[in-house]
C-alpha positions in Angstrom: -57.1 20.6 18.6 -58.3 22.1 21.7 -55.7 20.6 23.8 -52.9 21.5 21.9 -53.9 25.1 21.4 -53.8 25.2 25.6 -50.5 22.9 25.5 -49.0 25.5 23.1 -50.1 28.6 25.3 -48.5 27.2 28.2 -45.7 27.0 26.4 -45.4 30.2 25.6 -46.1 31.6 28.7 -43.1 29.9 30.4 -41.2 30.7 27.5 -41.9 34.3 28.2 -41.4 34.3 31.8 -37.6 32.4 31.0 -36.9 35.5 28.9 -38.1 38.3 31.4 -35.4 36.5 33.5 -32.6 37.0 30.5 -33.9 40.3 30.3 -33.5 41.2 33.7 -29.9 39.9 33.3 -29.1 41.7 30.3 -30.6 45.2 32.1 -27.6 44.4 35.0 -25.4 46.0 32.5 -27.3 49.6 33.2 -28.5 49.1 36.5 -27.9 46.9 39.6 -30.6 45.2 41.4 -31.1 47.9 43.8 -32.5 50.3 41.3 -34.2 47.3 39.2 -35.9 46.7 42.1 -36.8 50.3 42.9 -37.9 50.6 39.4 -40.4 47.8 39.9 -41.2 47.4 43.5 -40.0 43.7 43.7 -37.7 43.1 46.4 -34.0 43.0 45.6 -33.6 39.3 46.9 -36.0 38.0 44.6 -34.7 40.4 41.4 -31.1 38.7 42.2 -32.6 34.8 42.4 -34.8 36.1 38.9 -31.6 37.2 37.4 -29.7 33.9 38.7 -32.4 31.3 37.4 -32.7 29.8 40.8 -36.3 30.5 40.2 -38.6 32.3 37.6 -41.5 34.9 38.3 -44.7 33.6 37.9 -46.5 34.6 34.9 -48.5 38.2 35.5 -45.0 39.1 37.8 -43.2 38.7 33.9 -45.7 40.5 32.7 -45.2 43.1 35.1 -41.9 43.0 34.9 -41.6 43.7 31.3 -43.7 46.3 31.3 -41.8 48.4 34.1 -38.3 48.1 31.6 -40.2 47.5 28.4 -39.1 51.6 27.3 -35.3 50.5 28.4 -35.6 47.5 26.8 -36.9 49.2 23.0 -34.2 51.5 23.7 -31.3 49.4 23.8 -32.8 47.5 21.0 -32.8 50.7 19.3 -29.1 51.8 20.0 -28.5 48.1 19.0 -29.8 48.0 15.9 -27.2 49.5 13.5 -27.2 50.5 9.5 -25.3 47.5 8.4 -27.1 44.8 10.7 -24.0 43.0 12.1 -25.4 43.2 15.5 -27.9 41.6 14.5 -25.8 38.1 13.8 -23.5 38.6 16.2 -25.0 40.2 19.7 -27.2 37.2 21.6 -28.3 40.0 24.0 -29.6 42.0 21.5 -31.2 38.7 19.7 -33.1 38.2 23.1 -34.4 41.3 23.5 -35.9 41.0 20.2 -37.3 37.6 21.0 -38.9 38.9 24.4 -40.4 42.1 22.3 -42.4 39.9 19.4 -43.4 37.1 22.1 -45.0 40.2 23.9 -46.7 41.4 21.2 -48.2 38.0 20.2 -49.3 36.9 23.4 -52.7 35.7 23.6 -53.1 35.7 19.6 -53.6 32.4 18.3 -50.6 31.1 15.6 -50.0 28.6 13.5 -46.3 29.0 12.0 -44.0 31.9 11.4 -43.2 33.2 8.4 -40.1 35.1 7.1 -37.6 36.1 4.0 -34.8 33.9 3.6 -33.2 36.9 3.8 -30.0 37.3 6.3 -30.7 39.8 8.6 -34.7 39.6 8.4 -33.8 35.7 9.2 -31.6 36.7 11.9 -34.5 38.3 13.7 -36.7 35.4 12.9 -35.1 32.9 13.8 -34.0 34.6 17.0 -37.9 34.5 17.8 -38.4 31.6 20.6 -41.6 30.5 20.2 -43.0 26.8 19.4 -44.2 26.8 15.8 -43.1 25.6 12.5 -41.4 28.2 10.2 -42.0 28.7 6.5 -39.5 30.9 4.5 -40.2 32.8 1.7 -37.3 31.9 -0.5 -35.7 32.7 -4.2 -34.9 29.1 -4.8 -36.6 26.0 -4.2 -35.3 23.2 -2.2 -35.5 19.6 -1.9 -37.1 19.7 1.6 -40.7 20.2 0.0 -41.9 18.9 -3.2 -44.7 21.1 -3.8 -44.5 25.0 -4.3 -46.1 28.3 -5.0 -44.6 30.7 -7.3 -44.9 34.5 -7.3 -43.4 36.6 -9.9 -42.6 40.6 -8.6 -41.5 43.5 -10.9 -38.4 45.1 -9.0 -37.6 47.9 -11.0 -36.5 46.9 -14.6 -36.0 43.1 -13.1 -38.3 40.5 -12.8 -38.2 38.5 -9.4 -39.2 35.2 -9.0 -39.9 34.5 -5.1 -41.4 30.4 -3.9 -43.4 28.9 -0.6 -43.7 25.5 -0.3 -47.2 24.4 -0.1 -47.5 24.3 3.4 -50.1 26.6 3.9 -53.8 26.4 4.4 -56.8 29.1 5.0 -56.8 27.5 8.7 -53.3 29.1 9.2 -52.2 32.0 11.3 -48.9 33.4 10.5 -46.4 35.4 12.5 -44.9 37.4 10.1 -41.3 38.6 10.9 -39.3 41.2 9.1 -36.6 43.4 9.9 -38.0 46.6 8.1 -40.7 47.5 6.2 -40.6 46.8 2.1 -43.2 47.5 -0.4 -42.0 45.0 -2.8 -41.7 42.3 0.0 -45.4 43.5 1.6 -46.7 42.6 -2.1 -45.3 39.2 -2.0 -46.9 38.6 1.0 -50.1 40.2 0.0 -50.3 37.5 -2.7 -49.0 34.7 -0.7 -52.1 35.1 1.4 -54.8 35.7 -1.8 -53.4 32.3 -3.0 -53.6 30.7 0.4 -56.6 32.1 2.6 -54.7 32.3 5.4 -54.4 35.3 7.9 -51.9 37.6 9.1 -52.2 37.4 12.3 -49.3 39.6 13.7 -46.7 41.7 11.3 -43.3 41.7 13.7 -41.5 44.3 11.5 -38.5 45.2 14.0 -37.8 48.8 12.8 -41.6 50.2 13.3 -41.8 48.3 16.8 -38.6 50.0 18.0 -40.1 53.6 16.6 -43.4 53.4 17.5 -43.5 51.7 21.1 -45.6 54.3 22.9 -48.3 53.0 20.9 -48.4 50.0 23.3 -47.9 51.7 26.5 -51.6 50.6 27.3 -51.7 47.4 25.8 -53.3 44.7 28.3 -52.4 40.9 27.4 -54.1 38.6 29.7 -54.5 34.5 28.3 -57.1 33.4 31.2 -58.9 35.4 29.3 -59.1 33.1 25.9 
């Protein structure tokens, strides 16, 4: 167990530092690499091999990175992120960004799967999400894929909803929980999913409320040697 929690955190730390690298390619659309490199005191050279994968930034340089363009980066997720979603399915760049954001906000946690609405845009933003760990969907329909599933019954309005999750789910689970705004009927379901469970919440990715309230992280120190 111990070694694949550290195999996993590896993991995710080069997975990070590959997507500060697609970020700092994405951010060549606003600046060039003479005022990205201004911006965060690496020397222009190395910002142009970063941006051209001939070789990645060490760990606490992504880190530092992503902080230095982390307001840019909420921003143009924020201009991205339209009323009808369609961006959302359709814009990789914006997809990334997104997948860079929740990786940042998770690192160091420990988790066990990711959970989401089989929902289309909410599933968009999930699945866009690179990290290593099995997902479990919160769905209206069972499927063959699992035999065994929970069932949780919801008042909407004057309808009753039926909502299932396989039975893949113990008290020893951490979830990732990814959404794409915040629902009181959906926050119920998962309320109960976890009563009937045991298992724990780690992190709640709901993409609206990290776009609006960013400055709430502008101190946040994630360091792994740590763990």
């Amino acid at each position: 167990m111990r070694l694949k929690l550290d195999l996993e955190r590896r993991m995710d730390k080069l997975t990070f530092r590959l997507a500060v690298a697609d970020m700092l390619k994405v951010l060549r659309e606003k600046y060039t690499c003479t005022e990205m490199a201004r911006i965060c005191g690496v020397n222009i050279t190395i910002i142009s091999r970063y941006i051209n994968h001939d070789v990645l930034p060490d760990y606490e340089r992504a880190l530092s990175l992503y902080r230095a363009f982390r307001k840019d980066l909420l921003n143009m997720m924020s201009e991205g992120l339209d009323e009808n979603n369609g961006v959302l399915l359709s814009n990789p760049s914006f997809l990334s960004l997104v997948s860079l954001d929740a990786m940042y906000r998770v690192l160091g946690k420990r988790i066990t799967k990711v959970m989401a609405f089989d929902e289309l845009a909410g599933l968009a933003v999930a699945t866009s999400i690179n990290i290593s760990r099995p997902y479990v969907l919160i769905t209206r329909n069972k499927s063959s894929a699992f035999k065994d599933w929970l069932s949780f019954s919801c008042d909407v309005g004057p309808v009753m909803v039926e909502y299932y999750v396989p039975k893949v789910i113990s008290p020893k689970d951490d979830l990732l929980y990814i959404d794409l705004r915040e629902d009181i009927f959906r926050n119920t379901v998962l309320k109960r999913i976890c009563e009937a469970t045991g298992c724990n919440i780690a992190y709640r990715y709901i993409l609206e409320n990290e776009i609006s309230n960013w400055g709430r992280f502008e101190n946040t120190v994630h360091d792994l040697k740590r763990r």
